[in-house]
MARBANU-332644 format. One record per residue (C-alpha): z, y, x; residue in three letters. Coordinates in steps of 0.5 Angstrom, whole numbers, padded with zeros to 4 digits, always signed. Each point is the difference from the previous one (the first is absolute). Example, Ala and Ser with C-alpha at 12.3 -4.5 7.8 and 13.67 -1.06 7.14 Angstrom:
% MARBANU-332644
+0016-0009+0025ala/-0002+0007+0002ser/
This chain:
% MARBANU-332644
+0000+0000+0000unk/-0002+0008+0003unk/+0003+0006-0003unk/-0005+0006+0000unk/+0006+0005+0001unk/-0005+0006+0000unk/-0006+0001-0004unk/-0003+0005-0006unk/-0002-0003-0006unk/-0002+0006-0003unk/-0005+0002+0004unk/-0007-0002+0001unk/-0004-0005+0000unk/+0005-0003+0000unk/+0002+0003-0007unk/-0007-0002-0002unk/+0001-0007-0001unk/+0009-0001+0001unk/-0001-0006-0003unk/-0004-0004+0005unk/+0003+0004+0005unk/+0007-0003-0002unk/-0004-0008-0001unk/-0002+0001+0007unk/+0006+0001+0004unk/+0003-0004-0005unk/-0005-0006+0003unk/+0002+0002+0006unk/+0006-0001+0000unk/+0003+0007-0001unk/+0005-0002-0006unk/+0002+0008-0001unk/-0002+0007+0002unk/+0004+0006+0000unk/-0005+0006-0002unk/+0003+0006+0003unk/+0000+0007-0004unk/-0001+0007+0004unk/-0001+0004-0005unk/+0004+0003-0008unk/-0007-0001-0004unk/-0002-0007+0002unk/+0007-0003-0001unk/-0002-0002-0007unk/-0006-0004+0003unk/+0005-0004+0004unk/+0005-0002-0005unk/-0005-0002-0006unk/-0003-0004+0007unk/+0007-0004+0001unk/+0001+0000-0008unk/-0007-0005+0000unk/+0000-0003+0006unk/+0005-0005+0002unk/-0001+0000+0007unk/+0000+0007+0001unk/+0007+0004+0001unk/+0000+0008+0002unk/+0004+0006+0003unk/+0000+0008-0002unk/-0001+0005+0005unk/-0003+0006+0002unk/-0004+0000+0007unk/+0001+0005+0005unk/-0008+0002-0001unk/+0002+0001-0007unk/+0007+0004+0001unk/-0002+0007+0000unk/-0003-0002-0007unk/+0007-0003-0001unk/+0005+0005+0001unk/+0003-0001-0007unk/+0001-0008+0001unk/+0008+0000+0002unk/+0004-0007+0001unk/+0002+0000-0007unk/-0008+0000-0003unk/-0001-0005+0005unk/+0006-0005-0003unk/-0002+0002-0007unk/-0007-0002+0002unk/+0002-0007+0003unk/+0004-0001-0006unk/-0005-0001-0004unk/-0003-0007+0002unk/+0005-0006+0003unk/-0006-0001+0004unk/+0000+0006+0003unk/+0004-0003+0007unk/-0001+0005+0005unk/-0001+0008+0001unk/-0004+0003+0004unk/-0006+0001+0003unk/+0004+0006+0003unk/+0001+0003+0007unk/-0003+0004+0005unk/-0008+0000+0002unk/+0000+0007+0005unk/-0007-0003+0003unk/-0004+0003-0007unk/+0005+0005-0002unk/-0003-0001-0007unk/+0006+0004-0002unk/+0005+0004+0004unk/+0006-0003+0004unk/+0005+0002-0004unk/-0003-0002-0006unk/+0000-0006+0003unk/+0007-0001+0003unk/+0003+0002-0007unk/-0004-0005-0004unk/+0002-0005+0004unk/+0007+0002+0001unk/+0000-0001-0008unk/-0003-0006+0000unk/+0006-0003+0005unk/+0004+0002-0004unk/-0003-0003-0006unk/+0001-0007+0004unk/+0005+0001+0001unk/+0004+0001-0006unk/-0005-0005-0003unk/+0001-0006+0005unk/-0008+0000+0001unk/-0003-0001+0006unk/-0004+0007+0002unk/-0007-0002+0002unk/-0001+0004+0006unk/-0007+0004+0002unk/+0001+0004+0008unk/-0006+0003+0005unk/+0001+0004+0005unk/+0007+0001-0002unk/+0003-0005+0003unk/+0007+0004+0002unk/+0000+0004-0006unk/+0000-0007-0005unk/+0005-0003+0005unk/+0004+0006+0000unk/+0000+0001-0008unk/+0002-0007+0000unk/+0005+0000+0004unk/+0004+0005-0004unk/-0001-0004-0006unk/+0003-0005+0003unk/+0006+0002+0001unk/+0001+0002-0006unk/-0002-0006-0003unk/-0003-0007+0001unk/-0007+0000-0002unk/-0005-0006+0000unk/-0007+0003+0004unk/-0006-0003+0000unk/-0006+0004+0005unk/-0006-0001-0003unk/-0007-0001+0004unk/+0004+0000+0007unk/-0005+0004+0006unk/+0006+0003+0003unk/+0002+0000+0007unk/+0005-0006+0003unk/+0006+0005+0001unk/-0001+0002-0008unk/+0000-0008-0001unk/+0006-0002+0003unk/+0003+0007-0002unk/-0001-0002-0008unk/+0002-0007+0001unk/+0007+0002+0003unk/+0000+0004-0007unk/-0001-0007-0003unk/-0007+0002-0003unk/-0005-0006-0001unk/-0007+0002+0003unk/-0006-0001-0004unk/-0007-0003+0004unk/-0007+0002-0003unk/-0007-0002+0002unk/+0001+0005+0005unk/+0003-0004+0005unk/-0006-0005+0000unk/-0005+0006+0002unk/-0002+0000+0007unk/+0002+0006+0002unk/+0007-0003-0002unk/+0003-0003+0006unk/+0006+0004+0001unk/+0001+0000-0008unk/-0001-0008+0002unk/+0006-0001+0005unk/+0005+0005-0003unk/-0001-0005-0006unk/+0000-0006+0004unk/+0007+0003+0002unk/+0003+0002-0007unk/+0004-0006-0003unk/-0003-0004-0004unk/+0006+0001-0005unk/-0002+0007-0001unk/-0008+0000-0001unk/-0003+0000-0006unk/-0007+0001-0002unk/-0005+0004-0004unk/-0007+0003-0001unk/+0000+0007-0002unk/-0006-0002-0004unk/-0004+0002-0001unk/+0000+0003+0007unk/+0000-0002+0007unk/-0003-0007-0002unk/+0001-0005+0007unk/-0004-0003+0004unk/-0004-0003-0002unk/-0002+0003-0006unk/+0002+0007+0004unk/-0004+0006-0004unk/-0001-0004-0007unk/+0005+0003-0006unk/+0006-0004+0001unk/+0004-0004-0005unk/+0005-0005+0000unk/-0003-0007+0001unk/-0001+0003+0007unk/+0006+0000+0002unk/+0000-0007+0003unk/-0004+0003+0006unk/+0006+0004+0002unk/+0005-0006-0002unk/-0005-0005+0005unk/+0000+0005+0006unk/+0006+0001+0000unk/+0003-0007+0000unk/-0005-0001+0005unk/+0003+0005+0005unk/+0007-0002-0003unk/-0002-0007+0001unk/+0002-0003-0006unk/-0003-0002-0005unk/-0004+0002-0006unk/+0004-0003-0005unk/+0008+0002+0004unk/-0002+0007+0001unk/-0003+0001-0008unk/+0008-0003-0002unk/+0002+0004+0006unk/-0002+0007-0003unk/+0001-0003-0007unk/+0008-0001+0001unk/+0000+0007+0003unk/-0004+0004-0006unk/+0005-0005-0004unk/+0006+0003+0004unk/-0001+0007+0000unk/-0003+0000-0007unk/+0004-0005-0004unk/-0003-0006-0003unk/-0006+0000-0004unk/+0000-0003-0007unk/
């Protein structure tokens, strides 16, 4: 069994055919998907999805691209919204993206402190967006945490192994994409390669950064074996030991799944 820990459902061309795209990862050996919400006026999108698909669970929250279009959305909005739909199992994606500066960097920082906030008074892991802010995210969680114990998951780690290393000793899980499988990739590989296996969790970010060696086409779900397959490669373990290892960890962090 695989767990897709981070796609979106809701956009194209995935939108356009859910119902194969879910039949295929499910052939595949995805059992669930966890499709991520970056926005307040796609929300409604992701819980009819989860409302219709069993294999399908979500997440509210506001990317750091989106935030200064979100200046409104504060850690009570954000608990009213994941209180919505028991399927709703995670917060996020929130964090800090300095290398765009779709919005400003205060607008950023104030967006997910709320969301912190949120996960923390909800219990829920915050599903954590950062580039090209690697201080700034480990500087934000630090003080956070010592306020209150929070369950962190990095979505789509391209970091620095320092960065790895300093979010592993905040006991955040880190998530691998098709990313690691790109040749350019090689340090991205090692640090992986040097995570604990008890830590690592995977996903797509379909339908984006599609692996090798599909790279270039729209990414889905029942792509995610390539990843899965490089990495139990580079860990040398199998294919089947990795999938039940990162299953059991999206199980721990997340909670079991009905």
């Amino acid at each position: 069994m695989i767990i897709d820990s981070h796609c979106h459902l809701t956009y194209e061309p995935m939108s356009n055919s859910l119902q194969k795209t879910i039949e295929r990862a499910n052939r595949d050996g995805v059992k669930y998907m966890l499709t991520i919400s970056t926005e307040d006026k796609s929300y409604d999108k992701i819980l009819k999805i989860v409302e219709e698909y069993q294999s399908v669970y979500g997440t509210y929250g506001i990317h750091p691209h989106e935030a200064k279009l979100h200046q409104n959305i504060k850690s009570q909005d954000i608990i009213n919204k994941v209180n919505q739909n028991k399927k709703i199992i995670g917060i996020g994606e929130t964090g800090l993206d300095f290398y765009y500066n779709h919005s400003e960097k205060n607008d950023q920082i104030n967006s997910f402190e709320q969301h912190i906030s949120a996960a923390q008074e909800k219990d829920l892991p915050l599903i954590v967006h950062t580039r090209s802010a690697e201080n700034e995210t480990i500087e934000i969680l630090r003080k956070h945490l010592k306020i209150k114990k929070t369950k962190i998951l990095i979505h789509c780690f391209t970091g620095s192994r320092s960065f790895a290393f300093k979010l592993l000793d905040l006991g955040a899980y880190i998530s691998a994409s098709g990313v690691v499988t790109f040749n350019k990739s090689q340090d991205l590989a090692n640090t992986f390669k040097d995570i604990p296996n008890d830590k690592i969790l995977v996903e797509t970010d379909a339908p984006y950064l599609a692996p090798v060696p599909l790279r270039g086409k729209p990414n889905e779900p029942s792509y995610i074996i390539h990843t899965v397959k490089f990495l139990s490669d580079l860990k040398k373990i199998s294919f089947e030991t990795f999938s039940n290892i990162t299953t059991n960890n999206f199980f721990n962090l997340f909670g079991k799944l009905n």
